[in-house]
Residue, then its C-alpha position, 0 to 999 in steps of 0.5 A: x467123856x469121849x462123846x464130848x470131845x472135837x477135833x481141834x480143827x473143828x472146835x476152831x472153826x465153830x468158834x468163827x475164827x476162821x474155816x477148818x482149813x485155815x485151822x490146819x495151817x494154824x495148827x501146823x504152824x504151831x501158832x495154836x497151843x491146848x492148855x500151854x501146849x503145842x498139839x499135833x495135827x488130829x488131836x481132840x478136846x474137850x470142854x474144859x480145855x483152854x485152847x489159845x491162837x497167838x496167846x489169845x483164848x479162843x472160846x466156843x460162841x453159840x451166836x447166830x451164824x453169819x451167810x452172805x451173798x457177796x458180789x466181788x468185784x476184780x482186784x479183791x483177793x480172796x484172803x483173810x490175811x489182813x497184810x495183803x492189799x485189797x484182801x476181800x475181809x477188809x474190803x466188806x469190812x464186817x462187823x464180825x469175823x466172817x470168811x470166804x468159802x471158796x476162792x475167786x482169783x482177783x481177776x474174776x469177779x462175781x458170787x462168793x460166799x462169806x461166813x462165820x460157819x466153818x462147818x458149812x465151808x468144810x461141806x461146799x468145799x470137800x472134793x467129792x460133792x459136786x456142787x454146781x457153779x455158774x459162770x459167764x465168761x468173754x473171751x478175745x475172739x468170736x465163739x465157734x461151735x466147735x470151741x463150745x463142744x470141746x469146753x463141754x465134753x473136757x479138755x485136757x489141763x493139769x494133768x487129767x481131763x475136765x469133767x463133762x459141763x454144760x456149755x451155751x454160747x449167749x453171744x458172739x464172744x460170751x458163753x456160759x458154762x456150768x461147773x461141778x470140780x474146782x481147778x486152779x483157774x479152770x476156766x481160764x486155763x481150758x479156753x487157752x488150750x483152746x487158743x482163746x483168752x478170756x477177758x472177763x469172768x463172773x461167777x454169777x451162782x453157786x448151789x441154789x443161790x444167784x447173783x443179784x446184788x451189785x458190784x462191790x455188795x453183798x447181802x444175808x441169804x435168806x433162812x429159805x435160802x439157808x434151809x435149801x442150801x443145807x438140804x442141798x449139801x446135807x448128802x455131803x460127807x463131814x468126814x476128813x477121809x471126804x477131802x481125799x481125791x478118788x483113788x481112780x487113775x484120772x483120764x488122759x488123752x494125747x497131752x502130757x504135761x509135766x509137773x515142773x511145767x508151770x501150769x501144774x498147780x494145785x487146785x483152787x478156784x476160777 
């Protein structure tokens, strides 16, 4: 019997209601209840078990999976909640409930994933996977060399040091840069330490997959793209203990940065 039971994040997240994470904040906020009852977090079900969000039944779906590409453009914001303004679900309005993986802030545009698969969102998202993501960014002055070699050997932001990245200048004021961590508005925040500001950034690959719809669109990532992908992200651990940082005291050079300092937030995307 034990075999046939699922972590009630999991079982929300494979109906396509929304991502594991989203789950958690459901559950947490007592708006998920197990055959009339409020769970606590960790609980586990089984087939038989009437799981209900807000009093609707949520029934496990066996329907193909939804995966696409979709290229976000500035002023869309990365949430499911359907009362925000110019919220990204609204905006693709889908025939099915789908979700982004990740986050881009409304001032970004560029690639983002949207799907109905929260096990897939559980493994790009998890902290310790280094999946690469690629951006092209402009800021308000011309680009030295000595800008591009410090943004690639890590600055000093949030408390710790950016991980080593692959920088390229391609213009005057345009670089490119390859991430594999996630702070919140990271690319932003490294150039302002720099002294620089950036004026527009795209998100143009994620993984395997390239940007290549226009603004404002998206596509299905193809079942190659789709094999690849899982290939990609398969070493990715599915465990809860995954999303945990690494116990190792980060890095830290001269700047010391208060956590009521208003640049010390929690992590998110660019």
């Amino acid at each position: 019997m034990e075999e046939n039971l699922k972590r009630l994040n999991k079982f929300i997240g494979e109906t396509g209601y929304c991502s594991r994470r989203e789950a958690d904040k459901l559950i947490e906020e007592g708006r998920v209840t197990i055959n009339g009852a409020v769970p606590e977090m960790g609980t586990k079900v089984s087939p038989d078990d009437e799981v209900r969000i807000d009093g609707k039944l949520i029934v496990e779906k066996h329907e193909k999976m939804v995966y696409l590409a979709f290229n976000k453009p500035t002023g869309i914001e990365c949430t499911t909640n359907l009362e925000v303004r110019n919220n990204i679900v609204d905006y693709i309005n889908y025939p099915k409930r789908i979700f982004p993986i990740g986050r881009l802030d409304k001032a970004s545009e560029g690639l983002i994933f949207m799907t109905n698969d929260g096990d897939i969102v559980n493994k790009i998202l998890r902290a310790r996977n280094n999946h690469e993501k690629e951006y092209t960014v402009t800021v308000n002055k011309p680009i030295t060399e000595r800008f591009i070699q410090r943004m690639g050997n890590g600055v000093p932001i949030l408390d710790t040091v950016t991980r080593k990245c692959k920088v390229e200048q391609i213009s005057k004021y345009t670089f490119k840069i390859i991430l594999t961590q996630g702070l919140n508005r990271q690319i932003r925040r490294m150039s302002e330490y720099l002294g620089y500001e950036v004026t527009a950034l795209k998100r143009i690959r994620i993984i395997n997959i390239s940007l290549d719809v226009p603004v404002g669109r998206y596509r299905d990532l193809t079942d190659a793209e789709i094999k690849e992908l899982n290939q990609l992200i398969e070493p990715s651990s599915k465990t809860e203990e995954a999303s945990l940082p690494k116990t190792e005291a980060p890095k830290r050079r001269t700047e010391f940065i208060s956590k009521h300092d208003p640049r010390f937030k929690k992590r998110g995307d660019y």
